[in-house]
N, C-alpha and C positions, 0 to 999 in steps of 0.2 A: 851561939854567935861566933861566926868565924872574926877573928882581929888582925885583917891585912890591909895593912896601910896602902896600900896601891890602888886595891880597888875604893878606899875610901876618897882618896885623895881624885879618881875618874869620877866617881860616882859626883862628888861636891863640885866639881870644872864643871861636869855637865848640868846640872840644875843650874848651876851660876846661869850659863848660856840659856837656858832655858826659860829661865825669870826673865834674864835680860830681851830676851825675844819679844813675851808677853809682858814686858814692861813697854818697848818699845812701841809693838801694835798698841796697846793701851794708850800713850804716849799721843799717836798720830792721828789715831782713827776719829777721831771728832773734825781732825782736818780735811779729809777723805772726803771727795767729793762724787768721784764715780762707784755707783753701786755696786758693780763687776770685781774694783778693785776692794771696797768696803767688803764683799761678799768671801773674797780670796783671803781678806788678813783676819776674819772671823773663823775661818775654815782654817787657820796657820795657826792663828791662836790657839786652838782646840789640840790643836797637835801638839804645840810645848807643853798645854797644860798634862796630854796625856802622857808626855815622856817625864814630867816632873813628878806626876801619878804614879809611875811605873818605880822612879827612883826612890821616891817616899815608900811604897811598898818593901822596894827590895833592901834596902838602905840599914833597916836591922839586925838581917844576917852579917852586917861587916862590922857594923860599928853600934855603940849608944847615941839617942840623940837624933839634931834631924840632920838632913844635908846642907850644907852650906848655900845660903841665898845672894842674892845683888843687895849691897850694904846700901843704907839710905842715901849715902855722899854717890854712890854711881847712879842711884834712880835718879839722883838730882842732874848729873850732871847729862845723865843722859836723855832727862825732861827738858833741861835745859838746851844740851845740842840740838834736840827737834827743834824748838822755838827760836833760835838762830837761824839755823838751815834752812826758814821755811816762811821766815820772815818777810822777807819780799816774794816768796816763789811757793805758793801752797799747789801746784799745779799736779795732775798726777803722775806726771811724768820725774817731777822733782822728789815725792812721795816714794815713788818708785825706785828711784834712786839711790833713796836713805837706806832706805829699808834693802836693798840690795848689798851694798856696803858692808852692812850690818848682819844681812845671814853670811857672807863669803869671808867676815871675819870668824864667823861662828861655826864654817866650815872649814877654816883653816887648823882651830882649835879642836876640832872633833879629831879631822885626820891625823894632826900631830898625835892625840890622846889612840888612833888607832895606832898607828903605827912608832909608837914609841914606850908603851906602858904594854907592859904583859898583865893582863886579867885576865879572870874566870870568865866562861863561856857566857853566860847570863851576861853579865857585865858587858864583856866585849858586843856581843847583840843588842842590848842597849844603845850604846857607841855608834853602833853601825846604824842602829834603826832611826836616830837623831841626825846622822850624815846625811845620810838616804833623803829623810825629810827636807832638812835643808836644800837638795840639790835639784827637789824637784818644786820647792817653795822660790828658789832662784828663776828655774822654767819660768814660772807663771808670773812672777814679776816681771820677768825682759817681756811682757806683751804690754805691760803701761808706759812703759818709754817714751 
């Protein structure tokens, strides 16, 4: 086991994001009224799940232990922000919306994690491969606006 804190510390932001993602589809998808869109954030879900797959894999060569997750106080709050936000407006265009927010926050955190932490190659492909996702999980949201 390699023991460098850097890529510990990318590897654990990026699960965070990653839970956070499929906490959120979890979160909304009972609100979800268009099939197209219900069919996109099942298809997006699968994709955090397999980047938090990938990190729980790799996640041993850095460090002991698992990666860091979304602490119960953010599921909450961010159970809670869906049921605000959507309180009068379950529409899917409002859906859409959330959850757009939500990945280009989670793309701003990836880029910062690219271009500011030096990691191993693996790691950094990771990084990228989590960007990537997000940017083209944004595409396909701007079409339920």
């Amino acid at each position: 086991m390699k023991e460098d804190k850097n890529e510990v510390n990318v590897l654990d932001e990026l699960n965070k994001g990653a839970c956070m993602g499929k906490d959120a589809i979890h979160f909304i998808l009972d609100k979800v009224n268009n099939e197209d869109l219900k069919e996109e954030l099942n298809i997006q879900y699968h994709k955090y799940k397999d980047i938090s797959d990938k990190i729980n894999e790799i996640y041993p060569q850095y460090n002991e232990g698992k990666p860091h997750e979304t602490s119960t106080i953010n599921k909450v709050m961010t159970w809670y922000g869906i049921e605000m936000k959507t309180l009068t407006d379950e529409s899917t265009s409002k859906i859409a919306e959330l959850l757009l927010q939500g990945t280009n926050m989670g793309i701003i955190e990836g880029r910062k994690l690219l271009n500011h932490k030096n990691t191993d190659e693996e790691v950094h492909k990771l990084v990228q491969e989590y960007v990537d996702m997000q940017e083209q999980a944004v595409e396909k949201l701007k079409q339920f606006l």
